[in-house]
C-alpha positions as CSV (number, residue, x, y, z in Angstrom):
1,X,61.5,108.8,-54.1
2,X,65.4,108.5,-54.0
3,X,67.0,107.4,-50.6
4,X,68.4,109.8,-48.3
5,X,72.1,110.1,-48.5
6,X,74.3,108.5,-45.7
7,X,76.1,110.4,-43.2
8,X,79.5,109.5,-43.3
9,X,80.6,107.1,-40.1
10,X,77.2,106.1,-39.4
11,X,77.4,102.6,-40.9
12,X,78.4,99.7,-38.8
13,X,81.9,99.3,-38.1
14,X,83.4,96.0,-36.7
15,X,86.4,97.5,-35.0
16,X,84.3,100.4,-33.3
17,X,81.7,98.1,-32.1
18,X,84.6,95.4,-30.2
19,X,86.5,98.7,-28.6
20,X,82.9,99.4,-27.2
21,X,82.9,95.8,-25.9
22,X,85.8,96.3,-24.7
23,X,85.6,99.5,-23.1
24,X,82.2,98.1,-21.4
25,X,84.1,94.7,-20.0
26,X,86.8,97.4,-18.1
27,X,83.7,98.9,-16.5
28,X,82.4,95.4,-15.0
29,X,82.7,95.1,-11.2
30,X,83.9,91.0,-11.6
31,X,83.3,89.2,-8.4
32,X,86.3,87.7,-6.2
33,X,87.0,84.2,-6.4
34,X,85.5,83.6,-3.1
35,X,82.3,85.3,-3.5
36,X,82.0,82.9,-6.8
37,X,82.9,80.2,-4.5
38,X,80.2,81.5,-2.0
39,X,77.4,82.1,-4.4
40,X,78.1,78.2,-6.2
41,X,77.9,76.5,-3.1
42,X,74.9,78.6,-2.0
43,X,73.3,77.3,-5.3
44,X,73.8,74.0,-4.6
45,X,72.7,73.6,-1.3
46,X,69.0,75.5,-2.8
47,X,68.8,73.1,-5.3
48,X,69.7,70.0,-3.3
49,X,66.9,71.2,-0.4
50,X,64.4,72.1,-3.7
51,X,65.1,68.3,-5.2
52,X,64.5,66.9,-1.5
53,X,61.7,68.8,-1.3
54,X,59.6,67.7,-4.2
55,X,60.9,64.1,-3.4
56,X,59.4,64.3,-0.6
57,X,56.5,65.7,-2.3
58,X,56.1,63.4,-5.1
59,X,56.6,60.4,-2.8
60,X,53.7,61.6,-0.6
61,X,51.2,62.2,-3.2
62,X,52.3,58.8,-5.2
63,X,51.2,56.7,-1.5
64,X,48.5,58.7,-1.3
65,X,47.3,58.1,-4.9
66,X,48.3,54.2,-4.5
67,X,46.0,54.4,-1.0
68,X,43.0,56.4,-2.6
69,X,43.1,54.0,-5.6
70,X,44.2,50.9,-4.0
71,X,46.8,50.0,-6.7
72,X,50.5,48.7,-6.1
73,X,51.2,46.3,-3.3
């Protein structure tokens, strides 16, 4: 069985597809400088109280490990 014929303008087109890119990055809502500034230092203080956290954590299980086991000095 032959293959079906090809519309015309449905193959891919390079320029068509990067004016779509473009036309979808004008429709972005980009954040403010400040709210980047807001949201990156809200990040790092969350993953500077998570690391303290499971410092904390890993310290208390480690003693009580060494104390169950008697091991270490």
């Amino acid at each position: 069985m032959p293959a079906a014929p090809r519309k015309a303008g449905t193959g891919f087109s390079l320029l068509n597809y990067l004016r779509g890119v473009r036309a979808e990055l004008k429709r972005i809502t980009w954040p403010t400088p400040r709210a980047t500034i807001m949201t990156t230092v809200a990040v790092l203080v969350m993953v500077s109280i998570t690391c303290l956290f499971f410092l904390v954590v890993d310290q208390a299980i480690g003693l009580g490990i060494r104390f169950l086991f008697g091991i270490g000095g």
